[in-house]
mmCIF entry with sequence, helices, sheets and N, C-alpha, C, O atoms, coordinates in Angstrom:
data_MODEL
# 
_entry.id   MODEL 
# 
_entity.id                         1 
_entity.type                       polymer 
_entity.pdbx_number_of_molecules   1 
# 
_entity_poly.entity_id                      1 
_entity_poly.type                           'polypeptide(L)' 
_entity_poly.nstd_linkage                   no 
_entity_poly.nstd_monomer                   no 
_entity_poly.pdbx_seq_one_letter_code       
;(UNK)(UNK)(UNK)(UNK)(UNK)(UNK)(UNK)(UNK)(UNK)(UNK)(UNK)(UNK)(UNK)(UNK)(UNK)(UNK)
(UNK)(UNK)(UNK)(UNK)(UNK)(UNK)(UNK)(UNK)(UNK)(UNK)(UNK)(UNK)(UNK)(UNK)(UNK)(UNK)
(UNK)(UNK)(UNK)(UNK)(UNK)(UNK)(UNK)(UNK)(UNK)(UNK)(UNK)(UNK)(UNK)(UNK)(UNK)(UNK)
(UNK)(UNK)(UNK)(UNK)(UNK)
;
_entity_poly.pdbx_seq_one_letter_code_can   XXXXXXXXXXXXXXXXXXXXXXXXXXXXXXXXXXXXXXXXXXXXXXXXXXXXX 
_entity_poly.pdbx_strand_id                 A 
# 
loop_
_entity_poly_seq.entity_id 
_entity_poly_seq.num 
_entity_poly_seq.mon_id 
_entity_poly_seq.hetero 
1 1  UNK n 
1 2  UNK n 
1 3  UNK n 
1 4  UNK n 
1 5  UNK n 
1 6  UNK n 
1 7  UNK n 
1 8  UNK n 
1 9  UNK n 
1 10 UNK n 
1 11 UNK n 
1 12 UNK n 
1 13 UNK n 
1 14 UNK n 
1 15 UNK n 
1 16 UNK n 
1 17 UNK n 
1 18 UNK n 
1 19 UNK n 
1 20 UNK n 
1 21 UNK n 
1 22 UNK n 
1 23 UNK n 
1 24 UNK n 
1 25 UNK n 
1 26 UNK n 
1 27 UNK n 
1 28 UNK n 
1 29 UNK n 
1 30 UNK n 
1 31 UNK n 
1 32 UNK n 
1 33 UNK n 
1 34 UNK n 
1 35 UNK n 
1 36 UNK n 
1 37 UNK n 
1 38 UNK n 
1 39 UNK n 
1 40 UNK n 
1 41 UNK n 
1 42 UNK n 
1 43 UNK n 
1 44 UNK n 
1 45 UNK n 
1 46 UNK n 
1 47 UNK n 
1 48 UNK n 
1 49 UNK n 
1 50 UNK n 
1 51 UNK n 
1 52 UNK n 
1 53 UNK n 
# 
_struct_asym.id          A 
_struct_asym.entity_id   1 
# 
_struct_sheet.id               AA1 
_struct_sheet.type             ? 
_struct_sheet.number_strands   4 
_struct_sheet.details          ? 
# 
loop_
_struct_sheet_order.sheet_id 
_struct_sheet_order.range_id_1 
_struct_sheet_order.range_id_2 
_struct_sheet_order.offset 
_struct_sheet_order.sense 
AA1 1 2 ? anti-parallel 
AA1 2 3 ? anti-parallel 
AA1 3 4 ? anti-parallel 
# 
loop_
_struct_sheet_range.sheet_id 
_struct_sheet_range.id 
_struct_sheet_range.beg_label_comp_id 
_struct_sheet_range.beg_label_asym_id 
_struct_sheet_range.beg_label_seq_id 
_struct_sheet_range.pdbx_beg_PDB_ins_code 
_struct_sheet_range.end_label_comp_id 
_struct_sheet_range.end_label_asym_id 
_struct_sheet_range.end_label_seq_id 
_struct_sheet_range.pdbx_end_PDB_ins_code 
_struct_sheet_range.beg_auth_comp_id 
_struct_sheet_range.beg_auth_asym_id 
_struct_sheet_range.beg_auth_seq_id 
_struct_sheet_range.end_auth_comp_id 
_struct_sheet_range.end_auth_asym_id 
_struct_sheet_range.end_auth_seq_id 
AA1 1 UNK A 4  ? UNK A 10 ? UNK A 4  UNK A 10 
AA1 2 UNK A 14 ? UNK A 21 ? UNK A 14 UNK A 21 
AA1 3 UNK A 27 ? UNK A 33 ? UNK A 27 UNK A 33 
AA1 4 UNK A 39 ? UNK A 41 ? UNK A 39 UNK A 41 
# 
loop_
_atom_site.group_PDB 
_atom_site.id 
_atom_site.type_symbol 
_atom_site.label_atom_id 
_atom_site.label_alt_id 
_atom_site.label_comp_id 
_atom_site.label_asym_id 
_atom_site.label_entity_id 
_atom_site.label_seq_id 
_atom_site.pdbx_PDB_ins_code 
_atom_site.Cartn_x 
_atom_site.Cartn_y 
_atom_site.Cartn_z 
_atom_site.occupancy 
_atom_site.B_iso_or_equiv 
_atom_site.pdbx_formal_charge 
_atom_site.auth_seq_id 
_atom_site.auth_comp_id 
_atom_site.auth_asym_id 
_atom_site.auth_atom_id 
_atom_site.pdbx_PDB_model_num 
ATOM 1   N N  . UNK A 1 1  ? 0.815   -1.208 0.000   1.00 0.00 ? 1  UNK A N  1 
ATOM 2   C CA . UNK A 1 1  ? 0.000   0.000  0.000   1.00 0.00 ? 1  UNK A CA 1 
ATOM 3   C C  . UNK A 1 1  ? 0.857   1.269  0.000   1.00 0.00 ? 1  UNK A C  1 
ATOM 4   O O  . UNK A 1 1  ? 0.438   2.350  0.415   1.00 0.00 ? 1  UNK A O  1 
ATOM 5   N N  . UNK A 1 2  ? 2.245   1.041  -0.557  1.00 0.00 ? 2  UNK A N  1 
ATOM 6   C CA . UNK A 1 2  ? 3.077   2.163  -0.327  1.00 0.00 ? 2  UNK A CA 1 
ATOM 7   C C  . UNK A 1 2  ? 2.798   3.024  -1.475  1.00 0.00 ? 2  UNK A C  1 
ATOM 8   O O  . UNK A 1 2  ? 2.888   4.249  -1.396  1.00 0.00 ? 2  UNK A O  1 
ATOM 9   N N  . UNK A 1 3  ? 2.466   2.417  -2.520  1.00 0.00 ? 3  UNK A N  1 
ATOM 10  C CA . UNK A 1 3  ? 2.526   3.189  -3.787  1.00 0.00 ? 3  UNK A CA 1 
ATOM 11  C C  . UNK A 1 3  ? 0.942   4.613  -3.539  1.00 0.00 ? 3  UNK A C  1 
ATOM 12  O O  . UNK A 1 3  ? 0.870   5.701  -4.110  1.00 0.00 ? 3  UNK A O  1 
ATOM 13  N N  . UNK A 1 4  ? 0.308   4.240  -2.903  1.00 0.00 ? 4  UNK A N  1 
ATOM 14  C CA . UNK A 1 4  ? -1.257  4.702  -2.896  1.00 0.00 ? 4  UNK A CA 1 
ATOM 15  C C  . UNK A 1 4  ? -1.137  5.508  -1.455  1.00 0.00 ? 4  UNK A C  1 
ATOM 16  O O  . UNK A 1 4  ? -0.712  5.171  -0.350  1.00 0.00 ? 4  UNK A O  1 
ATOM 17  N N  . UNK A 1 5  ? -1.695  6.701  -1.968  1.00 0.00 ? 5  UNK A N  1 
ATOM 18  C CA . UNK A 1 5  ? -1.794  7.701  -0.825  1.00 0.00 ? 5  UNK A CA 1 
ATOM 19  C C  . UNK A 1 5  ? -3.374  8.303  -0.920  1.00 0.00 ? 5  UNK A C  1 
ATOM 20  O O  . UNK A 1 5  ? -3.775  8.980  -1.867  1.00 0.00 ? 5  UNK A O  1 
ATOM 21  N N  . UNK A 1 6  ? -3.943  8.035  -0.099  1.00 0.00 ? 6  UNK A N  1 
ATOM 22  C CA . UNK A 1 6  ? -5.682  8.352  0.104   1.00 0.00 ? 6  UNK A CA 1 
ATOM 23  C C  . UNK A 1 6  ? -5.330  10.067 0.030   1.00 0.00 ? 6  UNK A C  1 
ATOM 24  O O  . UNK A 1 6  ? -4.123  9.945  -0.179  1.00 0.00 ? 6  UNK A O  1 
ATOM 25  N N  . UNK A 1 7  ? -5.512  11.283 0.052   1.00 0.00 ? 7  UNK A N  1 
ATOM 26  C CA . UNK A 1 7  ? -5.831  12.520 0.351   1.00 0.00 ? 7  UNK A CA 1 
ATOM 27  C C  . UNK A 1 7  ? -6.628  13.185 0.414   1.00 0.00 ? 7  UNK A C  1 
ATOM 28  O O  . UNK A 1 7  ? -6.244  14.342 0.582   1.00 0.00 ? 7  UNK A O  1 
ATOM 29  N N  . UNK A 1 8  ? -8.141  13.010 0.342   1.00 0.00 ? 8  UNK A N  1 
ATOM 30  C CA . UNK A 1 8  ? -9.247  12.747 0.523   1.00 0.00 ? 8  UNK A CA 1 
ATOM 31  C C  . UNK A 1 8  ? -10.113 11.897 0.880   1.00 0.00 ? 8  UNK A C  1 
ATOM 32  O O  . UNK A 1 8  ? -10.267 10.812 0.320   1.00 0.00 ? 8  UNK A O  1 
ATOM 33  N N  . UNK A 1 9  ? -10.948 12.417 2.118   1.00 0.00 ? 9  UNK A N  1 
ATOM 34  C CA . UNK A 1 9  ? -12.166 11.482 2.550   1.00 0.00 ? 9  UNK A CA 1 
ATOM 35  C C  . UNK A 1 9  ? -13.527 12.246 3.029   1.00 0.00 ? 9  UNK A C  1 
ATOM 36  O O  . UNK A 1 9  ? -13.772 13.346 3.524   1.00 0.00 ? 9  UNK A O  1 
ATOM 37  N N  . UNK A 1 10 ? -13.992 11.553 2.786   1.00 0.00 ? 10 UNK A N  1 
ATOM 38  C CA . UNK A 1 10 ? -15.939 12.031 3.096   1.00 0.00 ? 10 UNK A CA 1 
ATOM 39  C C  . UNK A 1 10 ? -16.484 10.817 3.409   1.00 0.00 ? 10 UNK A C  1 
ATOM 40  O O  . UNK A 1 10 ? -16.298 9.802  2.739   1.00 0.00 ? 10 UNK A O  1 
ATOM 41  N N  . UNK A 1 11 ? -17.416 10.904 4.798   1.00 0.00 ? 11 UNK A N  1 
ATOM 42  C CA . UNK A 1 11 ? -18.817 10.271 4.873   1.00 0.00 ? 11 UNK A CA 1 
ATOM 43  C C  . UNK A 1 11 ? -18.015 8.922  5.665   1.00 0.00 ? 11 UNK A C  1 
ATOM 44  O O  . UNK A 1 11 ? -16.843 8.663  5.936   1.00 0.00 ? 11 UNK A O  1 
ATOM 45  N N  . UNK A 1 12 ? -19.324 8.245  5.863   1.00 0.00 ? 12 UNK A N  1 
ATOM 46  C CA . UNK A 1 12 ? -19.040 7.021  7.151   1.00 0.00 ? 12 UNK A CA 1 
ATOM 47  C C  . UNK A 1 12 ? -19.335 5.717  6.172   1.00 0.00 ? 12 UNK A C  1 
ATOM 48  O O  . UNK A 1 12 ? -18.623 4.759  5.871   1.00 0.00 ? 12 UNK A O  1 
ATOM 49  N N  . UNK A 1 13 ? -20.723 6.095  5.795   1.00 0.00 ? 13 UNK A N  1 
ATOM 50  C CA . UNK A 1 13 ? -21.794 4.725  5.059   1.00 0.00 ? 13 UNK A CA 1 
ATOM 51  C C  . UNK A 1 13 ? -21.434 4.878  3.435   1.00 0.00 ? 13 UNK A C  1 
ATOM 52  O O  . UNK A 1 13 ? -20.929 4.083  2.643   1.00 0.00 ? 13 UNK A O  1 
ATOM 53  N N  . UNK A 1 14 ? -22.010 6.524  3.256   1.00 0.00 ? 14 UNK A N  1 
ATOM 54  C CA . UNK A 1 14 ? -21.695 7.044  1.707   1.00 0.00 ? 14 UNK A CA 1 
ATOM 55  C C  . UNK A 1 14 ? -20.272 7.188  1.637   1.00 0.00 ? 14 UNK A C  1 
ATOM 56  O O  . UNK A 1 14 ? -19.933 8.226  2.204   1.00 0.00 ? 14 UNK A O  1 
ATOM 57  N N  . UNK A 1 15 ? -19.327 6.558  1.168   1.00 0.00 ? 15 UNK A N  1 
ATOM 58  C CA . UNK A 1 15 ? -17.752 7.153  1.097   1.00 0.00 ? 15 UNK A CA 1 
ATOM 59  C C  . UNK A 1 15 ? -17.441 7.521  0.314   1.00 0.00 ? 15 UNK A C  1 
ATOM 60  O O  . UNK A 1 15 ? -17.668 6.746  -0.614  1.00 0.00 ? 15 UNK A O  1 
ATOM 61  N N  . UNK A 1 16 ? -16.880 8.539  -0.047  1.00 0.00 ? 16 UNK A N  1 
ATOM 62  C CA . UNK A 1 16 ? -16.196 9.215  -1.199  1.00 0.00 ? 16 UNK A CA 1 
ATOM 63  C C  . UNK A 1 16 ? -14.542 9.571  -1.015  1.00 0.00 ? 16 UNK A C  1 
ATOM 64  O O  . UNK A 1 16 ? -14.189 10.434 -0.212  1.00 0.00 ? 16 UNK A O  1 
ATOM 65  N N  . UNK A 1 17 ? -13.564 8.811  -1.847  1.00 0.00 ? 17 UNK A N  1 
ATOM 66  C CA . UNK A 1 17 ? -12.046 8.769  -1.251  1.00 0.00 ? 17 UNK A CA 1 
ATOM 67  C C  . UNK A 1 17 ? -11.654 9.343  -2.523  1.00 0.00 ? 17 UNK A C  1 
ATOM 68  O O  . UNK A 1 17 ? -12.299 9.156  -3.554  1.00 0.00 ? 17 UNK A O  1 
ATOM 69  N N  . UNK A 1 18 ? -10.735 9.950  -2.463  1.00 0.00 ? 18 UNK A N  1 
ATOM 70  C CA . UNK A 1 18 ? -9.549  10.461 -3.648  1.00 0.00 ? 18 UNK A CA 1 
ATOM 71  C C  . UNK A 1 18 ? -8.556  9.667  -3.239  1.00 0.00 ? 18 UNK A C  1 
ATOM 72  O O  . UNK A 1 18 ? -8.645  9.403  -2.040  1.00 0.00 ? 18 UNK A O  1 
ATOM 73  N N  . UNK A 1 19 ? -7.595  9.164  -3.815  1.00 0.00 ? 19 UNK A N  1 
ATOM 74  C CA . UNK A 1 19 ? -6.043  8.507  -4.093  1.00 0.00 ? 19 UNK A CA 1 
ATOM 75  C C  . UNK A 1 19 ? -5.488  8.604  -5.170  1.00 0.00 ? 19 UNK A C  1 
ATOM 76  O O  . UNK A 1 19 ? -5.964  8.549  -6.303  1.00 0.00 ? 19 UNK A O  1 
ATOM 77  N N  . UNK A 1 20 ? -4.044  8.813  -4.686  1.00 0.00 ? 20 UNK A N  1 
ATOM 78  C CA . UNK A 1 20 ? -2.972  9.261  -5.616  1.00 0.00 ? 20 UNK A CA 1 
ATOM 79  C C  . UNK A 1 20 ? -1.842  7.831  -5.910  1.00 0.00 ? 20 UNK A C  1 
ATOM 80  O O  . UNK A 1 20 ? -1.158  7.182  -5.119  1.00 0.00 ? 20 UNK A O  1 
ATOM 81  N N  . UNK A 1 21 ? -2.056  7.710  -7.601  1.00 0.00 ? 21 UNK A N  1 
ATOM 82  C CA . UNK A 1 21 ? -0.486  6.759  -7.140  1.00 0.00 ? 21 UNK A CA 1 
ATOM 83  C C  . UNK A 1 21 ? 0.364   7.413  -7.364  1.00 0.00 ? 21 UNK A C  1 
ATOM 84  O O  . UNK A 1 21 ? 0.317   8.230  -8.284  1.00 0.00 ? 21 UNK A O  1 
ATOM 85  N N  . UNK A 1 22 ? 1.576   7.229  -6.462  1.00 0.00 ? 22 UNK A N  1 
ATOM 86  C CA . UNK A 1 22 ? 2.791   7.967  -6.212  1.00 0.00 ? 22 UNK A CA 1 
ATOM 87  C C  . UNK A 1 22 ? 3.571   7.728  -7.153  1.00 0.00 ? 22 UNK A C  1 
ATOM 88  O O  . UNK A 1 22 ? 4.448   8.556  -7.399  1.00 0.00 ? 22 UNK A O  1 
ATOM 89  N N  . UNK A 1 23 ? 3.470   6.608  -7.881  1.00 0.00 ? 23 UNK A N  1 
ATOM 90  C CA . UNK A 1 23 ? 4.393   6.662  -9.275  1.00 0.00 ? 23 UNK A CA 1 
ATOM 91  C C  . UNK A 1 23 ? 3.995   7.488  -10.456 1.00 0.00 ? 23 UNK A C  1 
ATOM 92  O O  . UNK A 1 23 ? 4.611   8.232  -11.220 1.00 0.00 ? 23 UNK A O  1 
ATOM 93  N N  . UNK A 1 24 ? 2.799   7.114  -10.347 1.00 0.00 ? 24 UNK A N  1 
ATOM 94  C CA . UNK A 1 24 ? 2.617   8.296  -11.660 1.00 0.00 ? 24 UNK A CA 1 
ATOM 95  C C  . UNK A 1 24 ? 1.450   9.450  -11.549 1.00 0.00 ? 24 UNK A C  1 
ATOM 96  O O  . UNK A 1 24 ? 0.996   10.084 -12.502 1.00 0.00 ? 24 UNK A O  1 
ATOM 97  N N  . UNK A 1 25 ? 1.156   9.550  -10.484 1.00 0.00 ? 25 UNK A N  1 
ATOM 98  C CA . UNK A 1 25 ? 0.380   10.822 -9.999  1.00 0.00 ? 25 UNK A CA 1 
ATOM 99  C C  . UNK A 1 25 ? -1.049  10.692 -10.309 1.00 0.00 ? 25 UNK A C  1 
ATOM 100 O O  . UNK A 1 25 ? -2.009  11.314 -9.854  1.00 0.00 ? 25 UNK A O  1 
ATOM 101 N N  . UNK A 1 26 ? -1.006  10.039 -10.916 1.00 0.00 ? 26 UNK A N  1 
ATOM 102 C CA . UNK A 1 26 ? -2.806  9.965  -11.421 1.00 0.00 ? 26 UNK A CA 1 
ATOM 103 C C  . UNK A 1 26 ? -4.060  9.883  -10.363 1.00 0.00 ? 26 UNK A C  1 
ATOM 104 O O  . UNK A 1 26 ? -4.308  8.774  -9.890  1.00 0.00 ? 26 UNK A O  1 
ATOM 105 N N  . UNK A 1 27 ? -4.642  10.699 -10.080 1.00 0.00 ? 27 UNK A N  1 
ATOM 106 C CA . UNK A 1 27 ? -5.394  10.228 -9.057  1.00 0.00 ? 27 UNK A CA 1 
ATOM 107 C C  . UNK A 1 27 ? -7.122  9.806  -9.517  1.00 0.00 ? 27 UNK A C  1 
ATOM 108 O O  . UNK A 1 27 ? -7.965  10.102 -10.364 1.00 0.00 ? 27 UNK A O  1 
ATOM 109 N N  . UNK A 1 28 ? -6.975  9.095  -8.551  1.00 0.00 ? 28 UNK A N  1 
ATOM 110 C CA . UNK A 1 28 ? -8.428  8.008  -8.335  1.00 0.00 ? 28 UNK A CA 1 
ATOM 111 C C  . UNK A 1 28 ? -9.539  8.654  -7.640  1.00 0.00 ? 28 UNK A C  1 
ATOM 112 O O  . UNK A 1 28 ? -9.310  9.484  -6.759  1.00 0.00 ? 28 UNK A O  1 
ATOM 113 N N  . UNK A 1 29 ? -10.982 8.260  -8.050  1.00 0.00 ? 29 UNK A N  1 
ATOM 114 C CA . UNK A 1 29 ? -12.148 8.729  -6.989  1.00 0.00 ? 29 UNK A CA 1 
ATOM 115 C C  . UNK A 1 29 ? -12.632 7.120  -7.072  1.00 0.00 ? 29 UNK A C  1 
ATOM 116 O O  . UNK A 1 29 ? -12.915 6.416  -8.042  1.00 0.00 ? 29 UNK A O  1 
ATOM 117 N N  . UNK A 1 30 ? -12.602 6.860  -5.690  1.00 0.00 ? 30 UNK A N  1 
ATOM 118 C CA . UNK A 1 30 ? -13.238 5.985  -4.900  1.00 0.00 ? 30 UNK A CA 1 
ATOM 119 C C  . UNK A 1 30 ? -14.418 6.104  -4.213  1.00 0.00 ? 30 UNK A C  1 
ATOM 120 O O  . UNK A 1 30 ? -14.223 6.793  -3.212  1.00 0.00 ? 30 UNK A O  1 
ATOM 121 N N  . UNK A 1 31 ? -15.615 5.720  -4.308  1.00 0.00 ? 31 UNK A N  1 
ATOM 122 C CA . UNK A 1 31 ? -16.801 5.342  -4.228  1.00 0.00 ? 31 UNK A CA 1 
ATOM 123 C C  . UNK A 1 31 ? -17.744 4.309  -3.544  1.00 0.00 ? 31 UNK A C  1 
ATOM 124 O O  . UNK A 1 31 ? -18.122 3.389  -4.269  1.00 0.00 ? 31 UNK A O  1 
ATOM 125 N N  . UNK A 1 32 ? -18.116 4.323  -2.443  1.00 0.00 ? 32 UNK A N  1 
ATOM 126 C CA . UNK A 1 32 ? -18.523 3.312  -1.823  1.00 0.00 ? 32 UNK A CA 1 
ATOM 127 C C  . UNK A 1 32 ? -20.063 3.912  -1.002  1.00 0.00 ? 32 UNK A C  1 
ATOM 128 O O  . UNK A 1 32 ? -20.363 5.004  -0.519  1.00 0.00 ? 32 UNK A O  1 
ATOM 129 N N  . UNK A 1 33 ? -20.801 2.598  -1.141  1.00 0.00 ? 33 UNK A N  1 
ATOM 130 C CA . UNK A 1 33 ? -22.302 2.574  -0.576  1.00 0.00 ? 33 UNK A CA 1 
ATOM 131 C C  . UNK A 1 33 ? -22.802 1.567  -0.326  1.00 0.00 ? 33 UNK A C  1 
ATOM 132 O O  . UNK A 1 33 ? -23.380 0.888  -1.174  1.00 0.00 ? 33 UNK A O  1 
ATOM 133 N N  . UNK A 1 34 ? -22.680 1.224  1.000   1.00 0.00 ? 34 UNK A N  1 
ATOM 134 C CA . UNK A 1 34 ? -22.991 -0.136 1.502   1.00 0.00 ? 34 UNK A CA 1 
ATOM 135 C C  . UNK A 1 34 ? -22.256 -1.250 0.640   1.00 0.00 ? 34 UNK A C  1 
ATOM 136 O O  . UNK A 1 34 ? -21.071 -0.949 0.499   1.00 0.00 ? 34 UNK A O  1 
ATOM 137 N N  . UNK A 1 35 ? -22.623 -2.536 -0.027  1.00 0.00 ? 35 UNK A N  1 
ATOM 138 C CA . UNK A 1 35 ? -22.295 -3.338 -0.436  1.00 0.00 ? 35 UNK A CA 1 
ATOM 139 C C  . UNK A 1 35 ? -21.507 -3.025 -1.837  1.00 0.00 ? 35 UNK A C  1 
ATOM 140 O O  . UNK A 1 35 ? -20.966 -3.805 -2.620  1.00 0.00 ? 35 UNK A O  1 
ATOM 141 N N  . UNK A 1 36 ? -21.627 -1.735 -1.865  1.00 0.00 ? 36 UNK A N  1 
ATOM 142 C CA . UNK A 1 36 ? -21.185 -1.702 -3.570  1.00 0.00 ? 36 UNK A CA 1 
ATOM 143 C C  . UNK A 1 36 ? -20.258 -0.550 -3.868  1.00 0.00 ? 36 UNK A C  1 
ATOM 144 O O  . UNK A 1 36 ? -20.704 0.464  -3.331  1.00 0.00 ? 36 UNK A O  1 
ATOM 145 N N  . UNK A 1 37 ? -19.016 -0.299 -4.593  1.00 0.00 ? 37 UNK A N  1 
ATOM 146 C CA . UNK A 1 37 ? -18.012 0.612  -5.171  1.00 0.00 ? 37 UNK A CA 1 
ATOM 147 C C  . UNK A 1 37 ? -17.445 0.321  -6.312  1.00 0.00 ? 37 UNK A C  1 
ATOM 148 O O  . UNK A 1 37 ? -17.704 -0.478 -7.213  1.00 0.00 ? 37 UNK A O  1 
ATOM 149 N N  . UNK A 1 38 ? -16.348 1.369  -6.064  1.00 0.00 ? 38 UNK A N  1 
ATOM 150 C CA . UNK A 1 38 ? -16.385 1.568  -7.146  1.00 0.00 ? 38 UNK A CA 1 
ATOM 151 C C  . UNK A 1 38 ? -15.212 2.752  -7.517  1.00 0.00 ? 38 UNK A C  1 
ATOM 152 O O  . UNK A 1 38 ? -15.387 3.806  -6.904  1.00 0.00 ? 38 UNK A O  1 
ATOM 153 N N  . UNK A 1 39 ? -14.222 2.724  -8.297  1.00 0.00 ? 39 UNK A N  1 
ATOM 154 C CA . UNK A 1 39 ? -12.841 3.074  -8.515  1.00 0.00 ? 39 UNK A CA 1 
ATOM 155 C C  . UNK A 1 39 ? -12.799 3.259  -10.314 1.00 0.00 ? 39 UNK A C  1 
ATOM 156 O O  . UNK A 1 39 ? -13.251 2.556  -11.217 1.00 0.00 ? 39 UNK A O  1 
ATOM 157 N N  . UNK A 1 40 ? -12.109 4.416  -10.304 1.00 0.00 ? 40 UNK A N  1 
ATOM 158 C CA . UNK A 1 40 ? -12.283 5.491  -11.570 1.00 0.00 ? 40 UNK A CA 1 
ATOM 159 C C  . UNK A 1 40 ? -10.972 6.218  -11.702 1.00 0.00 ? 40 UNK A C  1 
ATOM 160 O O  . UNK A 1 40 ? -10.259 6.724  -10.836 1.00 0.00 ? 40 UNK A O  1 
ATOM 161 N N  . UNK A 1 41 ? -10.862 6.153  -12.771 1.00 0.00 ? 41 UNK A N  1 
ATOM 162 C CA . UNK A 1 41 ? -9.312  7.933  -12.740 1.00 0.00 ? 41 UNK A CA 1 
ATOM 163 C C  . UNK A 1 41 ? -10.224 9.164  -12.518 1.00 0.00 ? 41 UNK A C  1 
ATOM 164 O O  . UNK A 1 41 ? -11.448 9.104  -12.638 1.00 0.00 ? 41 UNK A O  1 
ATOM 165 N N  . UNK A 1 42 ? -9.753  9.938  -12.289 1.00 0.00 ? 42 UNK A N  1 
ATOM 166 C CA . UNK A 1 42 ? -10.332 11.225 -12.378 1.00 0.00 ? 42 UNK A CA 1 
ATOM 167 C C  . UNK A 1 42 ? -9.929  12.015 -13.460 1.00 0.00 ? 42 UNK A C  1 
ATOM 168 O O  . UNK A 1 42 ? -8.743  12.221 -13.716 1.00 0.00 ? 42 UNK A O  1 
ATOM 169 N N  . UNK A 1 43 ? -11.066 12.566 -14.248 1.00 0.00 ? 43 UNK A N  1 
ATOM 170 C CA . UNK A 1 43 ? -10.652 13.048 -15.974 1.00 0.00 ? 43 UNK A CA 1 
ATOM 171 C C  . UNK A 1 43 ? -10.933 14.554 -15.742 1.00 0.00 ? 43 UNK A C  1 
ATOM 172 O O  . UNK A 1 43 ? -11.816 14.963 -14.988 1.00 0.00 ? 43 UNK A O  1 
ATOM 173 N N  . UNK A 1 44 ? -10.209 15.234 -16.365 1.00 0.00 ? 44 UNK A N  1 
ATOM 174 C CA . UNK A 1 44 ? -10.145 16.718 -16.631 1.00 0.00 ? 44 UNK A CA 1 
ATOM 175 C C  . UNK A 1 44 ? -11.132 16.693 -17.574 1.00 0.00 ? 44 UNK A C  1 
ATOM 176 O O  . UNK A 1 44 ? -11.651 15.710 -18.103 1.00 0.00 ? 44 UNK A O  1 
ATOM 177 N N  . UNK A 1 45 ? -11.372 17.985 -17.760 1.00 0.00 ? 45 UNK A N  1 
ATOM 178 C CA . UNK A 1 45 ? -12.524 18.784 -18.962 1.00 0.00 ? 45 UNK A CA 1 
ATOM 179 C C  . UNK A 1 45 ? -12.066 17.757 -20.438 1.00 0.00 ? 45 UNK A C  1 
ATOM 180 O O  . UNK A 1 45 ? -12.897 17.062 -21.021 1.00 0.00 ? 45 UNK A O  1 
ATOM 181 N N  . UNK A 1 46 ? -11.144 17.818 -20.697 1.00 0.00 ? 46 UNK A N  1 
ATOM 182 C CA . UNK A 1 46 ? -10.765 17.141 -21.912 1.00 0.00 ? 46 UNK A CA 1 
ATOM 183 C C  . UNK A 1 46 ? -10.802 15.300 -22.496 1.00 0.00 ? 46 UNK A C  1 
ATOM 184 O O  . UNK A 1 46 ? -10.727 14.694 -23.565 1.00 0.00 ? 46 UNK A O  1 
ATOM 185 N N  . UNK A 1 47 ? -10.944 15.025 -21.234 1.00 0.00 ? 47 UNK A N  1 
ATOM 186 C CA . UNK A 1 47 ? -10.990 13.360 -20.909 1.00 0.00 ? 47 UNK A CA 1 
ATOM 187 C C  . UNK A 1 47 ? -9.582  12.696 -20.529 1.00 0.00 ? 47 UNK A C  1 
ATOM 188 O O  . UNK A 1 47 ? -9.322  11.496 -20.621 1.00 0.00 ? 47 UNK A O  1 
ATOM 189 N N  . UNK A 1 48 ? -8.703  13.734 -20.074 1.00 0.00 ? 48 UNK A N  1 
ATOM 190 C CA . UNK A 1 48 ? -7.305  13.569 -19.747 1.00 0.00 ? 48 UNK A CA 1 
ATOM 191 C C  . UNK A 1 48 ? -7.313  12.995 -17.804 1.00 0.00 ? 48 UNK A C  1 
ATOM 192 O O  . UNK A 1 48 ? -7.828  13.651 -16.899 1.00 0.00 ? 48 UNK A O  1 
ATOM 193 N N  . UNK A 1 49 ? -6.706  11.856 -17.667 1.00 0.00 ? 49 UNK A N  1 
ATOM 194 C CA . UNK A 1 49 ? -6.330  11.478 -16.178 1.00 0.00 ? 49 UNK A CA 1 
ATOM 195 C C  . UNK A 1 49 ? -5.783  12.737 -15.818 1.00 0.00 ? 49 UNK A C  1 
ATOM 196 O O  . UNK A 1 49 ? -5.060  13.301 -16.638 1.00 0.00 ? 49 UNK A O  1 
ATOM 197 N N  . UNK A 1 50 ? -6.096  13.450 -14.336 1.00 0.00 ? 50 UNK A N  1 
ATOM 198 C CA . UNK A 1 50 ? -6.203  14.190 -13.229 1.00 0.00 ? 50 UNK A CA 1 
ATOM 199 C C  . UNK A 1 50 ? -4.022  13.636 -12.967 1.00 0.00 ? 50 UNK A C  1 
ATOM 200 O O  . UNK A 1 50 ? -3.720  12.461 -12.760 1.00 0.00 ? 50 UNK A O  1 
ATOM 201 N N  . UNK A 1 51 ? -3.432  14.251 -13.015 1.00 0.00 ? 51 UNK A N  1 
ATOM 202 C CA . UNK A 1 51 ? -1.960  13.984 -12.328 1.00 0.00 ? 51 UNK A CA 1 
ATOM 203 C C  . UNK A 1 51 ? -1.740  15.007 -11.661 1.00 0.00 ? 51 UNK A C  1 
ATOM 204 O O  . UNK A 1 51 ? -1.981  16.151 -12.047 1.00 0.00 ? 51 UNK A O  1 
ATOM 205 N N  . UNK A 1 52 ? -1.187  14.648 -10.431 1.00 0.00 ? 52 UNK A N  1 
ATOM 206 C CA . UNK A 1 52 ? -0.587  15.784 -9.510  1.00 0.00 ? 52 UNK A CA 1 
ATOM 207 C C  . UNK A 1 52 ? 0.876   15.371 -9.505  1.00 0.00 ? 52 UNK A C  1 
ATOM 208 O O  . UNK A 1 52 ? 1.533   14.373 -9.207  1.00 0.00 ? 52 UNK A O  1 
ATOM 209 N N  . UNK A 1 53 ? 1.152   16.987 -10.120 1.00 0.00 ? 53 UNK A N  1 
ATOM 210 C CA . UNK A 1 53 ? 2.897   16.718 -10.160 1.00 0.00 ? 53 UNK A CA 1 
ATOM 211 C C  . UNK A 1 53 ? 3.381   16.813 -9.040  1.00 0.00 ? 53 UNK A C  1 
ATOM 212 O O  . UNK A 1 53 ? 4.591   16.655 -8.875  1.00 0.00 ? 53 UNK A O  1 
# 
């Protein structure tokens, strides 16, 4: 779990997480509701993966 850094969180039941992988910056929105989630890149206006340099 070294590569993955959470930097965002919301909610207990409804979860909403952001994560970054540290190799290549791209970050993730993570999604969860009871039994069910759910993991995505995060896309700019253009349809480009979200990277934090």
């Amino acid at each position: 779990m070294d590569r993955f850094e959470k930097v965002y969180s919301q909610g207990i039941i409804d979860v909403t997480e952001i994560w970054v992988d540290k190799e290549t910056g791209v970050q993730y929105l993570f999604h969860r509701n009871g039994n069910a989630a759910g993991l995505a890149p995060l896309l700019d206006k253009d349809g480009k993966p979200v990277v934090t340099p």
